[in-house]
Biopython code that builds the backbone (N, CA, C, O; Angstrom):
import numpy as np
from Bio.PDB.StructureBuilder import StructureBuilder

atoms = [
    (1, "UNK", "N", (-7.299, 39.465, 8.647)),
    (1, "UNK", "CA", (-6.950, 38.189, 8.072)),
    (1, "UNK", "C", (-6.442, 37.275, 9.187)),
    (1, "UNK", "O", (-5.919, 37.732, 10.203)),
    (2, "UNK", "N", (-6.603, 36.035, 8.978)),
    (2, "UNK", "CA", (-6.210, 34.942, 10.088)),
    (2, "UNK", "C", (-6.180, 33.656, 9.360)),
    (2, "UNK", "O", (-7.084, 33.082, 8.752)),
    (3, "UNK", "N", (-4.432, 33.192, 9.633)),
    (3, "UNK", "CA", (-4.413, 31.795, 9.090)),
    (3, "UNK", "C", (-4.412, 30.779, 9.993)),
    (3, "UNK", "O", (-3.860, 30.875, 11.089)),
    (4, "UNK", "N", (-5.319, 29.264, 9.399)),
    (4, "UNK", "CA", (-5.483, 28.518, 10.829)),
    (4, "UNK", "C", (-4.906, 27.119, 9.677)),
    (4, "UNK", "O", (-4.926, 26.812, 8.485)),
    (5, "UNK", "N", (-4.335, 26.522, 11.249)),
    (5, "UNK", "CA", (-3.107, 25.021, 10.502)),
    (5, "UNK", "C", (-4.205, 24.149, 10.724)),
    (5, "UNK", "O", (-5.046, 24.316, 11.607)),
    (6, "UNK", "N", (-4.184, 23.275, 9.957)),
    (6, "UNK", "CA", (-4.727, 21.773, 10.178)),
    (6, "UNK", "C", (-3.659, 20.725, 9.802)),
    (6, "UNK", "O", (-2.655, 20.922, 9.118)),
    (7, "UNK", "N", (-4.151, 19.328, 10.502)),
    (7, "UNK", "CA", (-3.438, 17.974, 9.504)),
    (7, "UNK", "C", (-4.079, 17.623, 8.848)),
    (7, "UNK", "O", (-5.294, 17.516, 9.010)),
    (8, "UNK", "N", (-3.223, 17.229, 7.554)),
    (8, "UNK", "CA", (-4.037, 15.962, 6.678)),
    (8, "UNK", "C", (-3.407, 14.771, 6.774)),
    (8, "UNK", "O", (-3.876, 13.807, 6.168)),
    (9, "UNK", "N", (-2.059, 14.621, 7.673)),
    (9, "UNK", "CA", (-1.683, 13.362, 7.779)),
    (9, "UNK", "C", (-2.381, 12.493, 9.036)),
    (9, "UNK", "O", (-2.587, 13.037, 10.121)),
    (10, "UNK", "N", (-2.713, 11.133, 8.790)),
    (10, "UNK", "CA", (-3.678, 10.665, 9.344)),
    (10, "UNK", "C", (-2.873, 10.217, 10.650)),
    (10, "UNK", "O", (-3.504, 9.873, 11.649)),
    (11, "UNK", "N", (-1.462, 10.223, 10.637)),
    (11, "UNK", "CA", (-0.759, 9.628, 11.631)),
    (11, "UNK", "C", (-0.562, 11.035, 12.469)),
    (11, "UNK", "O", (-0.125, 10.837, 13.602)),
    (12, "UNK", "N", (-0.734, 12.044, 12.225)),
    (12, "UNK", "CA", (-1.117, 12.944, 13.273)),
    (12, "UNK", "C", (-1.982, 13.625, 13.312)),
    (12, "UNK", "O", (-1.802, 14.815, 13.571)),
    (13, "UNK", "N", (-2.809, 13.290, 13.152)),
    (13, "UNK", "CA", (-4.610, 13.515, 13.300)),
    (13, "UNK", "C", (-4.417, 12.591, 14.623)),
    (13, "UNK", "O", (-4.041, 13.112, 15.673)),
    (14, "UNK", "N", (-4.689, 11.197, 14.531)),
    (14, "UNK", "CA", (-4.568, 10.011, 15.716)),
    (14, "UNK", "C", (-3.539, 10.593, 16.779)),
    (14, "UNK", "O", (-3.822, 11.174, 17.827)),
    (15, "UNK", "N", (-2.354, 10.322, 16.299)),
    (15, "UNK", "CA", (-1.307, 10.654, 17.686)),
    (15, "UNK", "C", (-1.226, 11.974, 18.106)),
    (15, "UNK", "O", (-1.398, 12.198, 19.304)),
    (16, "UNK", "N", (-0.967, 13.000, 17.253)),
    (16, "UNK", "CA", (-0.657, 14.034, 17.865)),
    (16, "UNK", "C", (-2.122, 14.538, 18.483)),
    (16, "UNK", "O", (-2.396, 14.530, 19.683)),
    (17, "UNK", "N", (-3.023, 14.987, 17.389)),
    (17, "UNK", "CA", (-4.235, 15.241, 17.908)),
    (17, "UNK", "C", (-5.273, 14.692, 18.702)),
    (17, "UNK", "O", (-6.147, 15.373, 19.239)),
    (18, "UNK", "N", (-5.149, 13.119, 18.797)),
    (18, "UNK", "CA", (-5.517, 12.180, 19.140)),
    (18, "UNK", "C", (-7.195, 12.429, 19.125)),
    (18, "UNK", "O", (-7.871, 12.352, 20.151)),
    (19, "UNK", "N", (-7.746, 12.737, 17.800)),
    (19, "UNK", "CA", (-9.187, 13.254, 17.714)),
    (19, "UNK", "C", (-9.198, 11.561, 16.327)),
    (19, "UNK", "O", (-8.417, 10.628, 16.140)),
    (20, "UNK", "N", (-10.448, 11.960, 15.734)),
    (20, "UNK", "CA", (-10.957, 10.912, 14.887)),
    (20, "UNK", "C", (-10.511, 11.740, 13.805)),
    (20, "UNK", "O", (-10.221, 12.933, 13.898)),
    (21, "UNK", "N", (-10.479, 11.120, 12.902)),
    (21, "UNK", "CA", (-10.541, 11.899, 11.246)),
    (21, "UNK", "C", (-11.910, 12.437, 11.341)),
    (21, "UNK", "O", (-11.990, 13.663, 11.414)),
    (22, "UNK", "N", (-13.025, 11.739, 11.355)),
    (22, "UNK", "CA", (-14.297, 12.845, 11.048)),
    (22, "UNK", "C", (-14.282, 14.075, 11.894)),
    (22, "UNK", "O", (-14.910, 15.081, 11.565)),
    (23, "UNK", "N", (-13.328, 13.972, 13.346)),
    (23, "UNK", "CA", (-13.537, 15.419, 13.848)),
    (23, "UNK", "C", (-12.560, 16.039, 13.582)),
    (23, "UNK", "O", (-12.622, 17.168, 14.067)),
    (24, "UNK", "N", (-11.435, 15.803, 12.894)),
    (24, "UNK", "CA", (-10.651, 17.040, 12.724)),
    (24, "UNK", "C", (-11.413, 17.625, 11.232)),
    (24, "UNK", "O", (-11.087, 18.770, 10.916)),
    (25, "UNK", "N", (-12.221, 17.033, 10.479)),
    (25, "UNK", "CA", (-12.526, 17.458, 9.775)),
    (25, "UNK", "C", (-13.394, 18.968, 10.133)),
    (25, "UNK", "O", (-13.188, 20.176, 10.022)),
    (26, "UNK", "N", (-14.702, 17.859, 10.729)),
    (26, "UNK", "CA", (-15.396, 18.841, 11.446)),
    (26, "UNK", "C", (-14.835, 20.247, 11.934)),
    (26, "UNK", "O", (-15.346, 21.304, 11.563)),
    (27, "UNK", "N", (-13.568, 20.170, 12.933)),
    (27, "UNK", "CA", (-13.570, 20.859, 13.494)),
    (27, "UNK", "C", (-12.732, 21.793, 12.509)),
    (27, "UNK", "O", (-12.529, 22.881, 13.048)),
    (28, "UNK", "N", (-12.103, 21.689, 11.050)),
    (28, "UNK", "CA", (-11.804, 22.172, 10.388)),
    (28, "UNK", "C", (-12.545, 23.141, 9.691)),
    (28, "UNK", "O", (-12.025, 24.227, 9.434)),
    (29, "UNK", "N", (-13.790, 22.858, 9.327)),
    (29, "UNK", "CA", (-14.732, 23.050, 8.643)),
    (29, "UNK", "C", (-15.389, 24.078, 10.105)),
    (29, "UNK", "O", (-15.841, 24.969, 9.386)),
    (30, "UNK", "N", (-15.636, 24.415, 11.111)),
    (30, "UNK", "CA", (-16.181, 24.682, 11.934)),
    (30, "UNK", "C", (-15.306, 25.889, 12.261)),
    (30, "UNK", "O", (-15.854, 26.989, 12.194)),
    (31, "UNK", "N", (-14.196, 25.838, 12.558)),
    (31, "UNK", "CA", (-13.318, 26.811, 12.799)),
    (31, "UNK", "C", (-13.490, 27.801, 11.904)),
    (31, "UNK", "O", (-14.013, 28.864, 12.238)),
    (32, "UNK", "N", (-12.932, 27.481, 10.271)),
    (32, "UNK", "CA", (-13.412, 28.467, 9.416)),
    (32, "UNK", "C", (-14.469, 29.156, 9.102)),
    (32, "UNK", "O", (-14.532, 30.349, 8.808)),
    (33, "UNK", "N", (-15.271, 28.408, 9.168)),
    (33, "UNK", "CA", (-16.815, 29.069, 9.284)),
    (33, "UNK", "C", (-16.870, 29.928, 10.720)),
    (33, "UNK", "O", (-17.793, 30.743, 10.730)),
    (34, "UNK", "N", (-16.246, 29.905, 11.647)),
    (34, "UNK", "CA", (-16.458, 30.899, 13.252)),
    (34, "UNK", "C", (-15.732, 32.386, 12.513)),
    (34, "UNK", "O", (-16.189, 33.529, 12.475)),
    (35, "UNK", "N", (-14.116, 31.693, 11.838)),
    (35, "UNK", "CA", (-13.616, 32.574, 12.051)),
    (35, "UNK", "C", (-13.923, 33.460, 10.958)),
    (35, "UNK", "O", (-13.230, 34.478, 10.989)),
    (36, "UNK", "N", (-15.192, 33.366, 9.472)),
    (36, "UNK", "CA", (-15.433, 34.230, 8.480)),
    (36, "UNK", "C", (-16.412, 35.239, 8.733)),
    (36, "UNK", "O", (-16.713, 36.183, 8.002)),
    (37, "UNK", "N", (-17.000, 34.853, 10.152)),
    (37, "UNK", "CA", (-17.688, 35.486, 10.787)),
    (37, "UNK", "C", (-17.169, 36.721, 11.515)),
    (37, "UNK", "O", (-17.812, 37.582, 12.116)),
    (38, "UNK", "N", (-16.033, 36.622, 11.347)),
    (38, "UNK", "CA", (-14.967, 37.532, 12.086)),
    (38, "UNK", "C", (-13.875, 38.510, 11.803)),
    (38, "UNK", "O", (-13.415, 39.438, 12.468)),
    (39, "UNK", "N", (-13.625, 38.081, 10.745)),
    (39, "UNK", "CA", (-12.781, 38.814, 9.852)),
    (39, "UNK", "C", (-12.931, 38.418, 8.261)),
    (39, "UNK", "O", (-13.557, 37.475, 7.778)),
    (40, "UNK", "N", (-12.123, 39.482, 7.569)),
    (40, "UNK", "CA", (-11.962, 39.679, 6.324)),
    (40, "UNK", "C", (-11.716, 38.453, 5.579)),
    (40, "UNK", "O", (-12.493, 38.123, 4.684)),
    (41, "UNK", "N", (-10.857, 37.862, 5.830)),
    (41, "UNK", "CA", (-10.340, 37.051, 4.718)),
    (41, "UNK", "C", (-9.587, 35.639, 6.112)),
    (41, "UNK", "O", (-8.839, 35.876, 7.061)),
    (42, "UNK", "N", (-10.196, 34.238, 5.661)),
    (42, "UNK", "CA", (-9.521, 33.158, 6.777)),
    (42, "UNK", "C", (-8.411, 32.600, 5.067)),
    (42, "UNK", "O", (-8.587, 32.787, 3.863)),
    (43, "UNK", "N", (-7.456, 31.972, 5.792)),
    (43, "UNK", "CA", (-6.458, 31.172, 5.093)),
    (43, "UNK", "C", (-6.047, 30.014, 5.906)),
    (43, "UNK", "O", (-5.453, 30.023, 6.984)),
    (44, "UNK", "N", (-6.606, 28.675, 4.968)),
    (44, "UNK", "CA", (-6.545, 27.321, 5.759)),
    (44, "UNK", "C", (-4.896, 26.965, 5.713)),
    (44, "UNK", "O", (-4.478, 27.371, 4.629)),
    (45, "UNK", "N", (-4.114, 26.525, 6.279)),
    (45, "UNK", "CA", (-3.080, 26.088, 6.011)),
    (45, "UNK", "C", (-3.271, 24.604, 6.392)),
    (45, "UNK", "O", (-3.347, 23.994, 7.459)),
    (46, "UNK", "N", (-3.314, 24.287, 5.143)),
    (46, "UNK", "CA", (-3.378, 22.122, 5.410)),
    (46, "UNK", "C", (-1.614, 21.936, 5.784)),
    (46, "UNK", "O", (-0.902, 22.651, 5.078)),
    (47, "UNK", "N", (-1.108, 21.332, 6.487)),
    (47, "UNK", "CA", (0.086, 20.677, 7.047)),
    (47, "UNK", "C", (-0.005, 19.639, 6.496)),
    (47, "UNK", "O", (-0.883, 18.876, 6.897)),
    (48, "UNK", "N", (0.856, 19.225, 5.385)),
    (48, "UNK", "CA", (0.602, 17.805, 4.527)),
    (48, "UNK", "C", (2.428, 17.534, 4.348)),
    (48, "UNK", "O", (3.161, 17.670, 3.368)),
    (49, "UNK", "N", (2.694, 17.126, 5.692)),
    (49, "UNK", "CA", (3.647, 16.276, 5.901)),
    (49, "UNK", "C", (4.353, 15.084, 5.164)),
    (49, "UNK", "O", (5.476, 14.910, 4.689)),
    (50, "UNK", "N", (3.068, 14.252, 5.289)),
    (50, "UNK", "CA", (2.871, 13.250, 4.369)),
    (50, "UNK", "C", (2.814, 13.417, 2.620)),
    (50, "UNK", "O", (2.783, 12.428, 1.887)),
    (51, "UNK", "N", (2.807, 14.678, 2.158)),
    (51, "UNK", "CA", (2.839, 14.441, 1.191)),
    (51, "UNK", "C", (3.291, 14.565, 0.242)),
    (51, "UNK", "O", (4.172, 15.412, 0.090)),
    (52, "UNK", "N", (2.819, 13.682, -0.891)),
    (52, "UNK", "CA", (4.073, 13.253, -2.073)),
    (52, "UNK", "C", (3.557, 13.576, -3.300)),
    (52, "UNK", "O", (2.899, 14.616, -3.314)),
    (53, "UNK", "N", (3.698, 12.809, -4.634)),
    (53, "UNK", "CA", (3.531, 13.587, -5.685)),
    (53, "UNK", "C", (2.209, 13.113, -6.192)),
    (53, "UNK", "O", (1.803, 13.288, -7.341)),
    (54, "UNK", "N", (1.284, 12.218, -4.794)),
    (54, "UNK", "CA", (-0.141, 11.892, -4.727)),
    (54, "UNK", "C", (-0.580, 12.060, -3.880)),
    (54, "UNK", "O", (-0.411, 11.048, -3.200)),
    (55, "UNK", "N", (-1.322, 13.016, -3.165)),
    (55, "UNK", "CA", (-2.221, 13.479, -2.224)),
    (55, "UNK", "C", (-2.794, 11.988, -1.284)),
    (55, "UNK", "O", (-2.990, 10.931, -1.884)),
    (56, "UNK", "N", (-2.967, 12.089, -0.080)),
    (56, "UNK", "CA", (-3.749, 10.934, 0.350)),
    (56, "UNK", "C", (-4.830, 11.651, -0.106)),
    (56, "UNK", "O", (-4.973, 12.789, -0.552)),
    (57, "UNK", "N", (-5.832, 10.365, 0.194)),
    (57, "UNK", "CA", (-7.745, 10.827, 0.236)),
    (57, "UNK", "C", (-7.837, 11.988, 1.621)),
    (57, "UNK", "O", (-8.649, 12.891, 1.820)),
    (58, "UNK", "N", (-7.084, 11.699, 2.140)),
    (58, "UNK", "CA", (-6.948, 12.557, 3.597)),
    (58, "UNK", "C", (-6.945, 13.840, 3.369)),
    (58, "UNK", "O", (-7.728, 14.671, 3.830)),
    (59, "UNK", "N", (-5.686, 14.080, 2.349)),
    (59, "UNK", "CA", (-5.813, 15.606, 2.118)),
    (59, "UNK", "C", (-6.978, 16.455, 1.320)),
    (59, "UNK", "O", (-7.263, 17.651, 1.380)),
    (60, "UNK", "N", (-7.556, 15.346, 0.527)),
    (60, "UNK", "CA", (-8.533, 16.011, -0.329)),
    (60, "UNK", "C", (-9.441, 16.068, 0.156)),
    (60, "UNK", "O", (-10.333, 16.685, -0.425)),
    (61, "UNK", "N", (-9.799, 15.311, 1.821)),
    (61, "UNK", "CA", (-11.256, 15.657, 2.422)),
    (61, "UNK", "C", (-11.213, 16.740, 3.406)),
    (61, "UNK", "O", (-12.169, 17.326, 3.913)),
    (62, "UNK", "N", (-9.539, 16.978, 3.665)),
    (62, "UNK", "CA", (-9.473, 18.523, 4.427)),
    (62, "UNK", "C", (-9.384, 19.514, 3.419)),
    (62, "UNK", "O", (-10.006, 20.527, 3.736)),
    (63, "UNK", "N", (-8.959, 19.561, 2.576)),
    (63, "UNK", "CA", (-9.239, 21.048, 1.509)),
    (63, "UNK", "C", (-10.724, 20.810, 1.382)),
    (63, "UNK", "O", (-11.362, 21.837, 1.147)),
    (64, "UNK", "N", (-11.097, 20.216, 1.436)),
    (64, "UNK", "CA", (-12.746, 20.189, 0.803)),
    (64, "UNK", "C", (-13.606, 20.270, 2.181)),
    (64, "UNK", "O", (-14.771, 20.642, 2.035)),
    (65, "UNK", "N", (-13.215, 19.996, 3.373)),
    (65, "UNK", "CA", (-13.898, 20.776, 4.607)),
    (65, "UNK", "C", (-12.984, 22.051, 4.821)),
    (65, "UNK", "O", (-13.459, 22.727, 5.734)),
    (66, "UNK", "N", (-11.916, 22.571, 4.329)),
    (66, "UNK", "CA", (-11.692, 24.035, 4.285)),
    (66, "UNK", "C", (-12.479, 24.864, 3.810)),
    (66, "UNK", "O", (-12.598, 25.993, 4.285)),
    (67, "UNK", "N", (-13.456, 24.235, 2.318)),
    (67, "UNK", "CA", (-13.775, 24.898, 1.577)),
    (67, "UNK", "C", (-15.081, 25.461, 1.736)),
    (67, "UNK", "O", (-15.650, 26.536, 1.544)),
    (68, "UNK", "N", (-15.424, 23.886, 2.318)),
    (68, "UNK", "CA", (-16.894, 24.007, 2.892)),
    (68, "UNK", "C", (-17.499, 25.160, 3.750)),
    (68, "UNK", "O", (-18.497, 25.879, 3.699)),
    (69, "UNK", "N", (-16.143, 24.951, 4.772)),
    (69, "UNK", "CA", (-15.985, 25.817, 5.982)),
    (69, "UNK", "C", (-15.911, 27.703, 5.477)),
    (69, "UNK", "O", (-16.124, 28.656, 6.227)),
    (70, "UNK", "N", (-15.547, 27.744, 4.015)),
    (70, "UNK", "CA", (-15.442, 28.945, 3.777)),
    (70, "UNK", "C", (-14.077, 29.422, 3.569)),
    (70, "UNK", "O", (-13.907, 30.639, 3.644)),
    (71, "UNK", "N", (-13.208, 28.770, 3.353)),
    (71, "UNK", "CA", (-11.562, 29.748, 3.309)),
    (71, "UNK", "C", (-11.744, 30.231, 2.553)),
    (71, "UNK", "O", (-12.601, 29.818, 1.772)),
    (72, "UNK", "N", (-10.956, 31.568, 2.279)),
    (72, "UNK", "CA", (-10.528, 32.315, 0.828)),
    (72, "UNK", "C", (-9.402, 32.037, 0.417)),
    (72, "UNK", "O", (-9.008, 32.734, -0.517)),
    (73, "UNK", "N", (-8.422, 30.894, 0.955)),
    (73, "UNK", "CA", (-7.533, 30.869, 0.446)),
    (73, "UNK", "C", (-6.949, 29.251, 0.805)),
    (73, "UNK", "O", (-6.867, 29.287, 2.033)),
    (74, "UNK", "N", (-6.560, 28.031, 0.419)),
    (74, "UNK", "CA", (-5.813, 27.138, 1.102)),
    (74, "UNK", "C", (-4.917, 26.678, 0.667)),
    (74, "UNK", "O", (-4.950, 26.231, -0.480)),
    (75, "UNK", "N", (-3.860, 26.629, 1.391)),
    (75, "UNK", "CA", (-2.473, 26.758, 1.174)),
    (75, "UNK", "C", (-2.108, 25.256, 1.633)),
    (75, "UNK", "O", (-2.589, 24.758, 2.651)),
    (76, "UNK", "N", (-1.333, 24.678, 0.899)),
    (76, "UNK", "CA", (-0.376, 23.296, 0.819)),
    (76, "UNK", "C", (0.626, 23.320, 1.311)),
    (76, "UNK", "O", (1.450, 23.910, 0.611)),
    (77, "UNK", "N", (1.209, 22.761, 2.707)),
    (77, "UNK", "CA", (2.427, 23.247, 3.203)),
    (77, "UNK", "C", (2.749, 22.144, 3.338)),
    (77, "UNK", "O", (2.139, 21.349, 4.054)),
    (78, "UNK", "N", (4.111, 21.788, 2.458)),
    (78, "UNK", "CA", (5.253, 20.791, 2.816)),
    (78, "UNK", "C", (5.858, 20.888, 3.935)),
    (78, "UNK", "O", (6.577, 21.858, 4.173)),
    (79, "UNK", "N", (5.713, 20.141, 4.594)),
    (79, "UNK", "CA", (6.387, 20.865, 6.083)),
    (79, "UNK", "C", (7.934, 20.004, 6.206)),
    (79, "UNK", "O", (8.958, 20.422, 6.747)),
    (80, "UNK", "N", (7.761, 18.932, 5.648)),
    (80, "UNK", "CA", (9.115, 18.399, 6.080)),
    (80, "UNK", "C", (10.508, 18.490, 4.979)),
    (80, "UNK", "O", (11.675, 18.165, 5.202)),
    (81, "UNK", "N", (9.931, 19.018, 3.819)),
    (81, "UNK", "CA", (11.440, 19.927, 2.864)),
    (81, "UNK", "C", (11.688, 19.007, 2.209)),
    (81, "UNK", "O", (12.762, 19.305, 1.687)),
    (82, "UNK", "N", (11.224, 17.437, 1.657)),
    (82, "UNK", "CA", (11.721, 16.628, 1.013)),
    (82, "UNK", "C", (10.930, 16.114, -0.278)),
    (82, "UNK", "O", (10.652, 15.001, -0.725)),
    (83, "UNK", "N", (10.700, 17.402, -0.663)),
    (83, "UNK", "CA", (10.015, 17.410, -2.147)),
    (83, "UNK", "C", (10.638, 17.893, -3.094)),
    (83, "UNK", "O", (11.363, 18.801, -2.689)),
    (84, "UNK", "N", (10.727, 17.696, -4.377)),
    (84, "UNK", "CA", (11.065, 18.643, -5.245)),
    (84, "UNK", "C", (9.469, 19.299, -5.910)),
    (84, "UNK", "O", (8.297, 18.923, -5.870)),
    (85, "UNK", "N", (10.384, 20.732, -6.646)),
    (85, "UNK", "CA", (9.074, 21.805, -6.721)),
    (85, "UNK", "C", (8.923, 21.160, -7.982)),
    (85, "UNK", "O", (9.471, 21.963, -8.737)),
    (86, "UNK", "N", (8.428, 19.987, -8.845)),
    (86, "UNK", "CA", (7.649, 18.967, -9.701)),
    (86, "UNK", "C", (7.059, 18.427, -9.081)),
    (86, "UNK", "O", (5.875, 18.354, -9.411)),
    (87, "UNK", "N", (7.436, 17.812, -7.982)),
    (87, "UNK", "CA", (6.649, 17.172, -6.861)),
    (87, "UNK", "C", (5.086, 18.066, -6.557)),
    (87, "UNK", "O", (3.893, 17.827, -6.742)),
    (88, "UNK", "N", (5.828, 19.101, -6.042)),
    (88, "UNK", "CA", (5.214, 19.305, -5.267)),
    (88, "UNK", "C", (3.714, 20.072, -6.379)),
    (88, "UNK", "O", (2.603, 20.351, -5.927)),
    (89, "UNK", "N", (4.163, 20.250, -7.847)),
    (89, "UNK", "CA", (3.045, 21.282, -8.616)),
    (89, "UNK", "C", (2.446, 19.865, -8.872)),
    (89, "UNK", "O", (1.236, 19.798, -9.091)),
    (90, "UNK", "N", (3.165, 18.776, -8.861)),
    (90, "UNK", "CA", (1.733, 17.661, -9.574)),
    (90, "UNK", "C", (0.792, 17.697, -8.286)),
    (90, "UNK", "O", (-0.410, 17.945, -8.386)),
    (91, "UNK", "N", (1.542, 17.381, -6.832)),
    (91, "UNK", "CA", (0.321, 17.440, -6.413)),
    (91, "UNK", "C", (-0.382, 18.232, -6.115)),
    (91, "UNK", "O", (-1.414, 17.710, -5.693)),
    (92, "UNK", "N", (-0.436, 19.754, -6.078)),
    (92, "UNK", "CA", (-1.298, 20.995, -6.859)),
    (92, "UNK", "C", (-2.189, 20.313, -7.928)),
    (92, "UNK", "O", (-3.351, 19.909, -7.959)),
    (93, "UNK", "N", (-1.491, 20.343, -8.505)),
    (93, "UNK", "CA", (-2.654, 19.340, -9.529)),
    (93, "UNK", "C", (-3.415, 18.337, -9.589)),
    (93, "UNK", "O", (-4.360, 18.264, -10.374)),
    (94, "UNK", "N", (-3.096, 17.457, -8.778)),
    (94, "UNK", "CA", (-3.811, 16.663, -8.139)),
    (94, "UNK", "C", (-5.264, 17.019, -7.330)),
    (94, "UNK", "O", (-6.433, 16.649, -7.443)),
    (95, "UNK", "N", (-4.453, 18.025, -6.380)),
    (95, "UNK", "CA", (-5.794, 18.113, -5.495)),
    (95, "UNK", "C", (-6.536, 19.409, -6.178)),
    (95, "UNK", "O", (-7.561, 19.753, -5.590)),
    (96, "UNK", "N", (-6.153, 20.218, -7.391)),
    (96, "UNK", "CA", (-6.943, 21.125, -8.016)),
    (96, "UNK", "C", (-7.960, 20.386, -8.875)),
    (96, "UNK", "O", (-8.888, 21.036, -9.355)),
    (97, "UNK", "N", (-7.875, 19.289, -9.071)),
    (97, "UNK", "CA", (-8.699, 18.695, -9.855)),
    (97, "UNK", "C", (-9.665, 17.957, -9.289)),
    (97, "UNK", "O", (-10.467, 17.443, -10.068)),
    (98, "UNK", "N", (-9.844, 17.710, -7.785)),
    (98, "UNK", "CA", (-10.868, 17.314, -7.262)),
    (98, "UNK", "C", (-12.069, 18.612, -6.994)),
    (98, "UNK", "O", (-13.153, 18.352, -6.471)),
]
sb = StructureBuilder()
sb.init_structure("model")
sb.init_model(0)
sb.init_chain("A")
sb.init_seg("    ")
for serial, (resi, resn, name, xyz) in enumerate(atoms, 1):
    if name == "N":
        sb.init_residue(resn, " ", resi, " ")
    sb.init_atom(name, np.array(xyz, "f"), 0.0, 1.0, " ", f" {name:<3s}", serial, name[0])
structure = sb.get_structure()
């Protein structure tokens, strides 16, 4: 098993990563697909910093190049602790419904 981080916040996609949105996608989608080739089971971890009790479009086009890419599993990580757990199941729900 092997879990791999991505962003879905667009302000560190640009600065930190300093790649385009279409290539972190890509390279989201690309990674997982190398690494199902490789082992048992990949687990995407989206880093959604940014998010609140509405998903950007951002996040829903990286779960959906996770998916593409093949994860068996993708995981929603609040990274910065300033959610409540209502918060955080609508937007579960949110992006389960795309």
């Amino acid at each position: 098993m092997v879990t791999l981080v991505g962003k879905t916040w667009d302000l560190h996609v640009r600065d930190d990563l300093r790649i385009s949105q279409k290539a972190n996608l890509e390279i989201i989608a690309d990674s997982i697909a190398y690494m199902k080739k490789r082992v048992d089971e990949v687990i995407f971890d989206a880093s959604t910093s940014s998010m609140d009790s509405e998903p950007t479009p951002t996040t829903h086009r990286v779960c959906q190049s996770a998916q593409e890419g093949g994860a068996d599993w993708i995981v929603l990580c609040e990274t910065n602790g300033g959610r409540l757990p209502g918060d955080i199941r609508e937007a579960l729900t949110q992006v389960n419904r795309r």
